[in-house]
KEKE-3310 file (N, C-alpha, C; in steps of 0.2 Angstrom, whole numbers, plus 5000, padded with zeros to 4 digits):
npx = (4906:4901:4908:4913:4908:4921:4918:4928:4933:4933:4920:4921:4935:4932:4924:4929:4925:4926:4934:4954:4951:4939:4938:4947:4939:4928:4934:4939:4924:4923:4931:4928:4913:4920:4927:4914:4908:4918:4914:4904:4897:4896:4900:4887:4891:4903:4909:4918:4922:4918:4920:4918:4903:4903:4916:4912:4900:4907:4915:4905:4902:4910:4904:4891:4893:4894:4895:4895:4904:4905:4916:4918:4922:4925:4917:4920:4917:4918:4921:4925:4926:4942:4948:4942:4946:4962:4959:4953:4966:4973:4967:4967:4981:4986:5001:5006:5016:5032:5047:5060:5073:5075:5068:5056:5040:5022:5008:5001:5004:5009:5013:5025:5032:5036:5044:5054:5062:5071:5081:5086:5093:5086:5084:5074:5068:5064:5065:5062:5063:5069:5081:5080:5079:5068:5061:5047:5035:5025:5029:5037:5026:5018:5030:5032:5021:5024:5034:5022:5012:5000:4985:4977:4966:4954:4946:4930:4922:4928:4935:4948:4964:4975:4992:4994:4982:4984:4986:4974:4964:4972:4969:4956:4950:4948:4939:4930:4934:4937:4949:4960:4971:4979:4984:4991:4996:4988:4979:4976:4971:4973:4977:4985:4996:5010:5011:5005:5016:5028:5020:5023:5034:5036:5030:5040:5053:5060:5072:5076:5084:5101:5111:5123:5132:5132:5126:5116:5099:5084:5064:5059:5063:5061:5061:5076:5081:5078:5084:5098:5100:5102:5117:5120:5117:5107:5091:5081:5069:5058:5048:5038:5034:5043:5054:5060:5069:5068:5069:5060:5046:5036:5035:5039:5022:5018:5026:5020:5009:5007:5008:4996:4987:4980:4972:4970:4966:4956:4951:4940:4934:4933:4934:4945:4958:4971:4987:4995:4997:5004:5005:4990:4990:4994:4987:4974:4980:4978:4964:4962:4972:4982:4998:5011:5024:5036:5050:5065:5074:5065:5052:5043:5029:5025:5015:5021:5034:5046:5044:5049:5061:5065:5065:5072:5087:5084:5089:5082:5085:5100:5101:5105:5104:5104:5095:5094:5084:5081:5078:5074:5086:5083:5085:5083:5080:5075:5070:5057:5051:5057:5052:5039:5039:5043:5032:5026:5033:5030:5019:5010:4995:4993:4984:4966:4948:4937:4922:4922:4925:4916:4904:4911:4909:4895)
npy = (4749:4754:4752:4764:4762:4758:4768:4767:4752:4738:4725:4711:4707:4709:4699:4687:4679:4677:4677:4682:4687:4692:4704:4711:4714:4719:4732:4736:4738:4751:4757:4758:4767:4779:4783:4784:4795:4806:4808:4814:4825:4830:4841:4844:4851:4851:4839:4837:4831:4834:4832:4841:4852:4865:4869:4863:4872:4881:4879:4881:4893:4898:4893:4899:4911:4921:4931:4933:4944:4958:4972:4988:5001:4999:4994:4981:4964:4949:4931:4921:4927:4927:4929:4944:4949:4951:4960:4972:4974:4984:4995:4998:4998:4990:4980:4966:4956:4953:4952:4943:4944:4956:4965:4970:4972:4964:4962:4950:4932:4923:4931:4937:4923:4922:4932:4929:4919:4927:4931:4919:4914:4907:4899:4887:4884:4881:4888:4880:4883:4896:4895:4904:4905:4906:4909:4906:4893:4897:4908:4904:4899:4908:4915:4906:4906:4917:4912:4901:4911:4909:4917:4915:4925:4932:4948:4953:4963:4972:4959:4958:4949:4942:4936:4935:4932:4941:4954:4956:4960:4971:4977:4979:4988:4999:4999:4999:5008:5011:5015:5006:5011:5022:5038:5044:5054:5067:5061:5057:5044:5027:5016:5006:4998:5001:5012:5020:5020:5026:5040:5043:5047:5060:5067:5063:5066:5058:5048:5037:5032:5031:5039:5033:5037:5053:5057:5060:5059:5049:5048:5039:5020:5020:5032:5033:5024:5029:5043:5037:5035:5044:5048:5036:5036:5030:5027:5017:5017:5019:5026:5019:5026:5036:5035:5041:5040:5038:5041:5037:5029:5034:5047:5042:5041:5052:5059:5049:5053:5066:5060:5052:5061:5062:5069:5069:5076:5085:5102:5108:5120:5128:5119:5116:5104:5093:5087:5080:5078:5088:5098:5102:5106:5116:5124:5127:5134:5149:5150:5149:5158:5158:5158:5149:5149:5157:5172:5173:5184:5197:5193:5193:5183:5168:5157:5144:5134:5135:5148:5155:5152:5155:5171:5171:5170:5180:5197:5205:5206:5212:5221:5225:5227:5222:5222:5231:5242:5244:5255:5266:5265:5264:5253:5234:5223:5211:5201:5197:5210:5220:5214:5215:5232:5235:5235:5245:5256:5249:5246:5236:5226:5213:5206:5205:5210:5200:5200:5215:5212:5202:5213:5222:5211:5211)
npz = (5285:5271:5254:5242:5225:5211:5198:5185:5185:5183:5179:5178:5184:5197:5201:5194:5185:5173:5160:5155:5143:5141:5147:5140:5131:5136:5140:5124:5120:5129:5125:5113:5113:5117:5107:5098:5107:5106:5087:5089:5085:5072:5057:5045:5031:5029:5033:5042:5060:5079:5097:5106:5109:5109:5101:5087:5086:5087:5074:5067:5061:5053:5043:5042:5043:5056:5065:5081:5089:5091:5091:5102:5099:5083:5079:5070:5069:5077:5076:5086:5105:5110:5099:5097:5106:5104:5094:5101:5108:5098:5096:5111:5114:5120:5124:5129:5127:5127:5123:5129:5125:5118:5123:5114:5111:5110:5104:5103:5106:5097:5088:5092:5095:5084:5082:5091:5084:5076:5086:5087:5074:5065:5048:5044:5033:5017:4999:4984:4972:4969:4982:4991:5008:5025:5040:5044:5038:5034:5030:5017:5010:5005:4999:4987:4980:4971:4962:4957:4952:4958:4968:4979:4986:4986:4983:4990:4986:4972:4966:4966:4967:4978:4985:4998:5014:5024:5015:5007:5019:5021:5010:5009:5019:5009:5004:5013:5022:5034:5048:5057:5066:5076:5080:5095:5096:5088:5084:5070:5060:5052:5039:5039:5049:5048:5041:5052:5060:5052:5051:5064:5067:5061:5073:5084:5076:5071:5062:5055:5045:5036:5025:5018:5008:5008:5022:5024:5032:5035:5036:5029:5024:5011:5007:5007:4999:4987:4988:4988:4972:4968:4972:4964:4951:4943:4934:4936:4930:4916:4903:4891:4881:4879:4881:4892:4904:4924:4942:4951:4954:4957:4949:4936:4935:4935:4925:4914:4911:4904:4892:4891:4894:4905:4921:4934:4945:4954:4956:4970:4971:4959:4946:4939:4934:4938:4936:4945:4963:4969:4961:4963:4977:4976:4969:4976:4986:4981:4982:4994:4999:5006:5011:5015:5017:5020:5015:5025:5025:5021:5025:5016:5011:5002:4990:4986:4987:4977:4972:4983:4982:4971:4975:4986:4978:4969:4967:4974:4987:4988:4980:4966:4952:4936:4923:4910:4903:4885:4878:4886:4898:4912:4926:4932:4943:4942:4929:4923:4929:4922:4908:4909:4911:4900:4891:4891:4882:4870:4870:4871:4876:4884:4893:4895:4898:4901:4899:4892:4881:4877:4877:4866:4856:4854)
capx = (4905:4899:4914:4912:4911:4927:4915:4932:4934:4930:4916:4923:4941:4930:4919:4933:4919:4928:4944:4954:4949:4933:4941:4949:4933:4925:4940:4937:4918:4922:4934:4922:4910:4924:4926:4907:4910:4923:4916:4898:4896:4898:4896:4885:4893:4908:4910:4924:4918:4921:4922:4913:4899:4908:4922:4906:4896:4912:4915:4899:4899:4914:4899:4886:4897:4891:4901:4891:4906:4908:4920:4913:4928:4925:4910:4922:4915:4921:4917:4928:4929:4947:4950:4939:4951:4967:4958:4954:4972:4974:4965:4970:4989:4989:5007:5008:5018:5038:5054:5068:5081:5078:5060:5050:5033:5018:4999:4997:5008:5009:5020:5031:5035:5037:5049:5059:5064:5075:5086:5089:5094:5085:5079:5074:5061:5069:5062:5065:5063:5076:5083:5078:5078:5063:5060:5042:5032:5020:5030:5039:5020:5017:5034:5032:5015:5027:5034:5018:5005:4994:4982:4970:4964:4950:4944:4922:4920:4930:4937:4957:4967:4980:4995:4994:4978:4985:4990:4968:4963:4972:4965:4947:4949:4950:4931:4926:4935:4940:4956:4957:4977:4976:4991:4991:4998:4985:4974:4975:4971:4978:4974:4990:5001:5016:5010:5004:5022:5029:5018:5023:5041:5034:5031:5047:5057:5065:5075:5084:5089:5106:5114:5129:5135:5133:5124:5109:5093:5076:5061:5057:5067:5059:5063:5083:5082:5076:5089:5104:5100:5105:5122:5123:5114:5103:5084:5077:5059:5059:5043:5039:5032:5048:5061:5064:5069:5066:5071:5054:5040:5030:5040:5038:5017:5018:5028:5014:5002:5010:5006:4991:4985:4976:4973:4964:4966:4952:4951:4933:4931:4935:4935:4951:4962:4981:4992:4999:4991:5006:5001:4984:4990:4997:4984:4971:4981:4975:4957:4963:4978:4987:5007:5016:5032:5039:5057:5068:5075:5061:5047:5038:5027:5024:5012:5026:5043:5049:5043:5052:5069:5069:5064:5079:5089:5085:5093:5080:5088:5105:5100:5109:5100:5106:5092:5092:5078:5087:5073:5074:5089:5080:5087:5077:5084:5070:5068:5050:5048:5059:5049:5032:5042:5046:5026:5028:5037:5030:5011:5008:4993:4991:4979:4961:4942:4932:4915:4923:4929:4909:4901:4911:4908:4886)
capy = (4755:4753:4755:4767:4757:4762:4766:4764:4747:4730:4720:4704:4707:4709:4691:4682:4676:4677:4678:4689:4691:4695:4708:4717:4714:4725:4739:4738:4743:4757:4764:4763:4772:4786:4785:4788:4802:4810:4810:4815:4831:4833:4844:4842:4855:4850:4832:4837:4830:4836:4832:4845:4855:4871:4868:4862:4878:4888:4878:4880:4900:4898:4893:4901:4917:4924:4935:4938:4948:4966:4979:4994:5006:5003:4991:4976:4958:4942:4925:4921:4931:4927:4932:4952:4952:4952:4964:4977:4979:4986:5001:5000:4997:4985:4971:4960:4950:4955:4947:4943:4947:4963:4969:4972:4970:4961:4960:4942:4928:4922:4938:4935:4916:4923:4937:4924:4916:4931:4932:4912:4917:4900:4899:4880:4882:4882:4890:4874:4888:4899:4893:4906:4903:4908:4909:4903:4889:4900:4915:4901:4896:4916:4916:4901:4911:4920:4908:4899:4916:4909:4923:4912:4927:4937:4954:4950:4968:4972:4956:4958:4946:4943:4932:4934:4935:4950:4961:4956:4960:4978:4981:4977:4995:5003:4999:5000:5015:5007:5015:5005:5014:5031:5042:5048:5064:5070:5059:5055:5037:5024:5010:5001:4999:5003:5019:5023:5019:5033:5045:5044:5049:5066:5071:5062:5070:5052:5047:5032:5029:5038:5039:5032:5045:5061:5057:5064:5053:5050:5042:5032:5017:5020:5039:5033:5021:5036:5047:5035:5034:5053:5047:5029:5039:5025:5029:5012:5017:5018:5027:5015:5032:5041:5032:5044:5038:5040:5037:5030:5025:5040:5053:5043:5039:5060:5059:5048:5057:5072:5055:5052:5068:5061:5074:5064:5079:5093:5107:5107:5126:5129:5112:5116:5098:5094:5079:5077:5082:5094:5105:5106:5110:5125:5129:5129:5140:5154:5150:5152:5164:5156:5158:5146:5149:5166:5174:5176:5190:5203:5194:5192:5175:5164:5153:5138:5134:5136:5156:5158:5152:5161:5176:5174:5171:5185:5201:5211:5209:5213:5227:5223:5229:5219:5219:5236:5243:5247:5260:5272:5264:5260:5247:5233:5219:5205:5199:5199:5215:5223:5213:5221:5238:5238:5236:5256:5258:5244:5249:5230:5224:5206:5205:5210:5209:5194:5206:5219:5208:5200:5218:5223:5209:5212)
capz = (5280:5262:5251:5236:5219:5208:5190:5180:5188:5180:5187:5179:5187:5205:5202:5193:5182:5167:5158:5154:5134:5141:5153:5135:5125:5139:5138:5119:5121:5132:5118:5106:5116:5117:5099:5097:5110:5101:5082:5091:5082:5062:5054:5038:5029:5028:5036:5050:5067:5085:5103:5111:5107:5112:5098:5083:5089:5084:5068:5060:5060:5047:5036:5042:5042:5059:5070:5086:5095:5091:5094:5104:5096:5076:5075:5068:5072:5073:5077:5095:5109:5110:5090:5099:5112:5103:5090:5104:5108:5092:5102:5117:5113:5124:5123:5134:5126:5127:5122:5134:5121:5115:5125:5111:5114:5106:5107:5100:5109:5091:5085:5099:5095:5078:5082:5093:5079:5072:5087:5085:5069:5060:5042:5040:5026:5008:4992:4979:4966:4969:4987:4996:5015:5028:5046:5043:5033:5029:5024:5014:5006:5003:4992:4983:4976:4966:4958:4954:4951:4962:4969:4981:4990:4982:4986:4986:4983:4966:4962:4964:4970:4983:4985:5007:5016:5027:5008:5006:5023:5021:5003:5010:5022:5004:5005:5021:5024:5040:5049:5066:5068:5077:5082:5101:5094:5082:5082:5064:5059:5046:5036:5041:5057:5046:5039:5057:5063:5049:5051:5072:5067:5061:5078:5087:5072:5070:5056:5057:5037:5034:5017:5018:5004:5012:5030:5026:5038:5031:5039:5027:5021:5003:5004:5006:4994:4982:4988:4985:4967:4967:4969:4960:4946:4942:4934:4933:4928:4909:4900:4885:4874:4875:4883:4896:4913:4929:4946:4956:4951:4958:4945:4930:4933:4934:4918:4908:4911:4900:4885:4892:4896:4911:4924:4940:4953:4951:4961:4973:4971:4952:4944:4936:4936:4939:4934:4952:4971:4972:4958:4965:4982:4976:4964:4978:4989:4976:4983:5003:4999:5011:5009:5019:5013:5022:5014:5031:5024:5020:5029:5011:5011:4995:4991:4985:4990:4972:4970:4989:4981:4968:4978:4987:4975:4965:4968:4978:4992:4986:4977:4961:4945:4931:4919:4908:4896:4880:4876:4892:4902:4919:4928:4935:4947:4941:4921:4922:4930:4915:4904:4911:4909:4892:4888:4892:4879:4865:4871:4873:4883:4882:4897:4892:4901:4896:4900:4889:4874:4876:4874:4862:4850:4856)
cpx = (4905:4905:4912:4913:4915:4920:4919:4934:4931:4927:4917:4930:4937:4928:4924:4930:4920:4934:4947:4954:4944:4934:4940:4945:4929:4927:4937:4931:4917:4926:4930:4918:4914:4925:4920:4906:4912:4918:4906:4894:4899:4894:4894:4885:4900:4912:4916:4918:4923:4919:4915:4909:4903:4911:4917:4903:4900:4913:4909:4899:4905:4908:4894:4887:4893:4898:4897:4895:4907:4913:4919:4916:4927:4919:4912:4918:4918:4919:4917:4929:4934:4950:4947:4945:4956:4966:4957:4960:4975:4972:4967:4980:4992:4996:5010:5014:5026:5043:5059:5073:5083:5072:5057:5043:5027:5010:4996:5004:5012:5013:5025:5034:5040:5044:5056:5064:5072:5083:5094:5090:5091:5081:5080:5070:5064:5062:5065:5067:5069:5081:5084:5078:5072:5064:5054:5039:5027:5022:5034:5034:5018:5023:5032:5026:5020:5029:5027:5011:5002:4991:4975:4966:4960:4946:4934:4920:4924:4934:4945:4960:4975:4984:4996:4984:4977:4984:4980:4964:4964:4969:4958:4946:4949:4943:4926:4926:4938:4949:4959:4965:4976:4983:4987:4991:4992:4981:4971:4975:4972:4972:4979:4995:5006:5016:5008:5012:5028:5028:5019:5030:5040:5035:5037:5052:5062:5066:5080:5086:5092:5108:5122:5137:5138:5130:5118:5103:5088:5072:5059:5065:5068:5064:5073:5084:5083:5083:5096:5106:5101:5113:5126:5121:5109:5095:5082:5072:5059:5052:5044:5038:5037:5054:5064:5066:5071:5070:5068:5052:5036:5032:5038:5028:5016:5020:5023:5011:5001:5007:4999:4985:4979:4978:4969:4964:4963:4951:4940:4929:4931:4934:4942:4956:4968:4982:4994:4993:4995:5004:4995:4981:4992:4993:4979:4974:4980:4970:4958:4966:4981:4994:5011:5024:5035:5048:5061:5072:5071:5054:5041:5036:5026:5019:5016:5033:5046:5049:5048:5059:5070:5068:5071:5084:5090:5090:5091:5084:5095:5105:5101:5104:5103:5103:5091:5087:5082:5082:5074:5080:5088:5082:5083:5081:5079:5069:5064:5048:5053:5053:5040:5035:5041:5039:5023:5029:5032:5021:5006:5004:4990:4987:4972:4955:4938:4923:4918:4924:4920:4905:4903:4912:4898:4885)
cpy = (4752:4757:4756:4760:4762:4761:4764:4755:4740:4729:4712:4703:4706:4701:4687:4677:4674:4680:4686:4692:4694:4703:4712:4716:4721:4732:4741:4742:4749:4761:4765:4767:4779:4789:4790:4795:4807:4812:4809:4821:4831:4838:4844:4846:4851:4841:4831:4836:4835:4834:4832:4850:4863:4872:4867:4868:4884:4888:4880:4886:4900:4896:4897:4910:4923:4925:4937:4942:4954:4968:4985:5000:5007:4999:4984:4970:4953:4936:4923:4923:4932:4931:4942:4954:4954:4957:4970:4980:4983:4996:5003:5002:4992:4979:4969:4955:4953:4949:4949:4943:4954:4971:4974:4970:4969:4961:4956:4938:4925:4925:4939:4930:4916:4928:4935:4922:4922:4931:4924:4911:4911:4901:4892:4878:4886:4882:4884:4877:4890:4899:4898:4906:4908:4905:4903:4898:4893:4907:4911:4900:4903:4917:4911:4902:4914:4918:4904:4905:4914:4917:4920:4916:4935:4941:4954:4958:4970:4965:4954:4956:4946:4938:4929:4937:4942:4956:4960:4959:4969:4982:4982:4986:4997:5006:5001:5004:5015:5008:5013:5007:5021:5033:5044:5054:5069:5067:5056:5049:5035:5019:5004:5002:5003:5010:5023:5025:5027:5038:5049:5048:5058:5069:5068:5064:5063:5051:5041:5028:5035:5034:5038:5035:5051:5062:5058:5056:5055:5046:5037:5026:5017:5027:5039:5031:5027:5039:5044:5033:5040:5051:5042:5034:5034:5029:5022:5011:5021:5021:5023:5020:5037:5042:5037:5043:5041:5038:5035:5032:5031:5046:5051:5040:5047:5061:5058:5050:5064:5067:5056:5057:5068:5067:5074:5070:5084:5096:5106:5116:5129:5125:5112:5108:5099:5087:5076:5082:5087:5101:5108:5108:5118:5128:5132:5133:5148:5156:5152:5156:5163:5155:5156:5146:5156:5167:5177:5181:5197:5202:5191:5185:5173:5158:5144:5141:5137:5144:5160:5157:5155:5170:5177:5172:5176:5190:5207:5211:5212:5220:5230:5224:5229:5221:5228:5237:5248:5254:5268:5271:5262:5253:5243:5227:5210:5206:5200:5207:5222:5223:5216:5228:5239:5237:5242:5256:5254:5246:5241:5231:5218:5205:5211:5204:5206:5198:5209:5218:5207:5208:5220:5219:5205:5214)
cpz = (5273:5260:5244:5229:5213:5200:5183:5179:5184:5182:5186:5183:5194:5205:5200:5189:5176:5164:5156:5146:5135:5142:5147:5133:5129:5138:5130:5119:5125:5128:5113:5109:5116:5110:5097:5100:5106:5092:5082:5087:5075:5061:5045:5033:5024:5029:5040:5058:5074:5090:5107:5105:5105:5104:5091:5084:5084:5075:5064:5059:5057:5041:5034:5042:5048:5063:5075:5091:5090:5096:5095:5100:5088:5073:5073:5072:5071:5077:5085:5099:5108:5104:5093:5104:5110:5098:5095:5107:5104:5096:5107:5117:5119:5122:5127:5135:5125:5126:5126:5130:5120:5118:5122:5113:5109:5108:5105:5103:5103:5088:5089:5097:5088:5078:5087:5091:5076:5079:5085:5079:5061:5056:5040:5034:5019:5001:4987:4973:4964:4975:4990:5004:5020:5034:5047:5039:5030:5026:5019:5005:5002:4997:4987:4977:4970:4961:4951:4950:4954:4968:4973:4987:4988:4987:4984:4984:4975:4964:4962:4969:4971:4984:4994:5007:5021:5021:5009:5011:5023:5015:5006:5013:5015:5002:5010:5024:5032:5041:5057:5068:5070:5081:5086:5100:5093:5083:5075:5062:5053:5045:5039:5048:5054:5043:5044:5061:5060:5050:5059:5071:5064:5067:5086:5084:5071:5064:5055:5051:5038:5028:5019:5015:5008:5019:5032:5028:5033:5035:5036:5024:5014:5000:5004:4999:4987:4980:4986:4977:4964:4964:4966:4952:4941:4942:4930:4932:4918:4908:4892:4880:4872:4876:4889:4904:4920:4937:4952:4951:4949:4950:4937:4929:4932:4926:4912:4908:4906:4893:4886:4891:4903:4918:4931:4947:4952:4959:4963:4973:4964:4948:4940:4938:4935:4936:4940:4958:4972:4970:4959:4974:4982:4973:4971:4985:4987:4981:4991:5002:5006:5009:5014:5020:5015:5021:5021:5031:5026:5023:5023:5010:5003:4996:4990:4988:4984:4970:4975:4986:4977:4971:4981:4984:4970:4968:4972:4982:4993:4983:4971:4956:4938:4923:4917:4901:4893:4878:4882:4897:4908:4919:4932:4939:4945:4932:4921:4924:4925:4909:4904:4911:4903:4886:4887:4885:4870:4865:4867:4879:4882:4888:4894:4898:4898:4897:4896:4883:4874:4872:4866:4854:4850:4849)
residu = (UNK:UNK:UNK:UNK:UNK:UNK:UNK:UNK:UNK:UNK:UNK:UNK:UNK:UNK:UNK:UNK:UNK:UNK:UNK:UNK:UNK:UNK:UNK:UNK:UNK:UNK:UNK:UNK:UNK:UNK:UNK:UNK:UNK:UNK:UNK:UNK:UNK:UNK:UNK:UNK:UNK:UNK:UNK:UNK:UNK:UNK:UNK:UNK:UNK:UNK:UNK:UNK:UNK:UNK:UNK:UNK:UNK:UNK:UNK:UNK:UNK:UNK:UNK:UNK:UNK:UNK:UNK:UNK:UNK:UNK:UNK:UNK:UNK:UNK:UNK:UNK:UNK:UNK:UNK:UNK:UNK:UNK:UNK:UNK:UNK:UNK:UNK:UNK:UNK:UNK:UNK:UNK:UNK:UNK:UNK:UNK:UNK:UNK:UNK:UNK:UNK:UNK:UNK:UNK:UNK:UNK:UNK:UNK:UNK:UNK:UNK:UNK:UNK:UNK:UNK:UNK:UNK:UNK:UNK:UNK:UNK:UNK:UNK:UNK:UNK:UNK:UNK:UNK:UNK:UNK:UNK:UNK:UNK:UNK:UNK:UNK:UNK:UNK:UNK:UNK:UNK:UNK:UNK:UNK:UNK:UNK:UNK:UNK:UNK:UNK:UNK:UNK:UNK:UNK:UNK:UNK:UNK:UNK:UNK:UNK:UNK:UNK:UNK:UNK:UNK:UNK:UNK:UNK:UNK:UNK:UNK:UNK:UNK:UNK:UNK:UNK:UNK:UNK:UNK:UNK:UNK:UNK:UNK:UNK:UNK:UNK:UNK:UNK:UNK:UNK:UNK:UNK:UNK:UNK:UNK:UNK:UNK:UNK:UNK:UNK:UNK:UNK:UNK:UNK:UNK:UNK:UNK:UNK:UNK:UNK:UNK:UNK:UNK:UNK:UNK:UNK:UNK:UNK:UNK:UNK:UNK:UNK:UNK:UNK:UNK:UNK:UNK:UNK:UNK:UNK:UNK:UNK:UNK:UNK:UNK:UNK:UNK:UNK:UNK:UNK:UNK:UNK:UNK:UNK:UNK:UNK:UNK:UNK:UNK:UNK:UNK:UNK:UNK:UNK:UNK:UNK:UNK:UNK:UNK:UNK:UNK:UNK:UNK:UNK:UNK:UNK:UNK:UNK:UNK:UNK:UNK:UNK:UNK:UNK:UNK:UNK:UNK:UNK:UNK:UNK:UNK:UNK:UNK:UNK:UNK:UNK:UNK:UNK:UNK:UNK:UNK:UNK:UNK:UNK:UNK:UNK:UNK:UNK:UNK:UNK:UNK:UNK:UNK:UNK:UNK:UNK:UNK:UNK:UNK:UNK:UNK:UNK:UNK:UNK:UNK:UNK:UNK:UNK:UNK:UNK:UNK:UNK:UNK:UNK:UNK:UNK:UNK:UNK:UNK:UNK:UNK:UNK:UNK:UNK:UNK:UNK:UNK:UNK:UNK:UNK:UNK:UNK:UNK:UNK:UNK:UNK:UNK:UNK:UNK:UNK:UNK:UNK:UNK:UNK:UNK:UNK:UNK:UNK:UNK:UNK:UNK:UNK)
# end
């Protein structure tokens, strides 16, 4: 029987033909050969080599900026299957990926390994700046940004840079329009997971900030924040034009706007503008006549909260007629509705006919 030849095998070790410096000169020639193997593929782009084809193939579509996998759900593309799969969970809600400490669940193996770190409670990466401590190197690399202003992560449609490539990634949807977060419930879709996550607490009624004041729950983290500045009495938002302070942010960009005069919110049926979205929610309940607001008293709806409370705290329901007209004595249980009385009497009519006023000055 013909016995196989070993192809790893020496043929001078078989013959004995020659020593053994020869033996490693030969080894050496078969490593260079693997070397050449190995640094077989460059890329002239860039001057990184590679292996395999395969791995070269993937590399070059970082230059050539091609994405041949789609997402059949919103269109998105990206370069490696693998990179589509983990984005289709995003849809599906698939996560695979669970923690044996506390069985949260994940849809990258990577957010996992990442969320590990928190029970084993380790922050080995030090801020040199302000000594800081991090879980991560690169959310260490991410603060260190602060310190230096660095911002190496531009927005190619407007221009505006980013201290993380995730904070860029989410501005980009601003553009795109792109909301790949969708509520079960509703159906309503986001730009971000964590504003997805929020708006999910609506319909479980969750609240799991308490005010450690008075007890009162919020869904958001921000919206306690807010509220405990109720009873620290702290308004750390300063207006530079007239010094009057605030206690968010949102309150005093409302405020400057009185300086300004800036009025960014117009009505789609009238063109009529506002200063804020609330006052032009309520202006165009005019234009529906919609009254969401019903007094559970008498039944009487409103178009705002603000008209139902004083409704019920006025005196209709009480019966109470406070307000007397000095000219006839009639009593009236509302200020205003005195104040419209006593035009009886003074033969005030401060509403007039813009068709009427026109003729009459034809």
């Amino acid at each position: 029987i013909e016995e196989e030849e070993d192809p790893d095998r020496c043929e001078e070790q078989d013959t004995h033909e020659s020593s053994s410096t020869q033996c490693m000169d030969a080894s050496v020639k078969i490593e260079q050969n693997i070397t050449e193997e190995v640094a077989s593929y460059i890329c002239t782009e860039c001057g990184k080599s590679f292996r395999f084809p395969s791995t070269f193939k993937r590399h070059q579509r970082i230059h050539t900026g091609e994405k041949p996998y789609h997402c059949l759900e919103c269109g998105k593309s990206f370069r490696e299957t693998d990179t589509l799969s983990k984005h289709q969970r995003i849809h599906t809600g698939e996560k695979p990926f669970h923690c044996s400490e506390c069985g949260k669940r994940f849809n990258q193996q990577s957010h996992l390994q990442r969320h590990q770190s928190i029970h084993k409670g380790e922050k080995p990466y030090n801020c040199s700046e302000c000594g800081k401590s991090f879980r991560y190197s690169d959310t260490l690399q991410n603060h260190q940004r602060i310190h230096t202003g660095e911002k190496p992560f531009q927005c190619s449609d407007c221009g505006m840079s980013f201290i993380e490539s995730g904070v860029l990634r989410k501005h980009q949807r601003t553009h795109t329009g792109e909301k790949p977060y969708n509520c079960s419930e509703c159906g309503k879709s986001f730009v971000q997971q964590s504003h997805l996550r929020r708006h999910e607490r609506i319909h479980t009624g969750e609240k799991p900030y308490f005010c450690t004041e008075c007890g009162q729950s919020f869904r958001e983290s921000g919206t306690l924040s807010k509220h405990m500045r109720i009873h620290t009495g702290e308004r750390p938002f300063d207006c530079l034009e007239c010094g009057q302070k605030f206690r968010d942010s949102g309150t005093l960009l409302k405020h400057q706007r009185i300086h300004t005069g800036e009025k960014p919110y117009f009505c789609s049926d009238c063109g009529q503008s506002f200063r804020d979205s609330g006052t032009l929610l309520k202006h165009q309940r005019i234009h529906t006549g919609e009254k969401p607001f019903p007094c559970s008293d008498c039944g009487q709806r409103f178009r705002d909260s603000s008209t139902l409370y004083k409704h019920q705290h006025s005196r209709v329901h009480t019966g109470e007629k406070t307000y007397n007209c000095s000219e006839c004595g009639k009593n009236f249980n509302q200020q205003i509705h005195l104040q419209r009385h006593q035009r009886i009497h003074t033969g005030e009519k401060p509403f007039f006919h813009v068709v009427c006023v026109w003729f009459r000055h034809v």
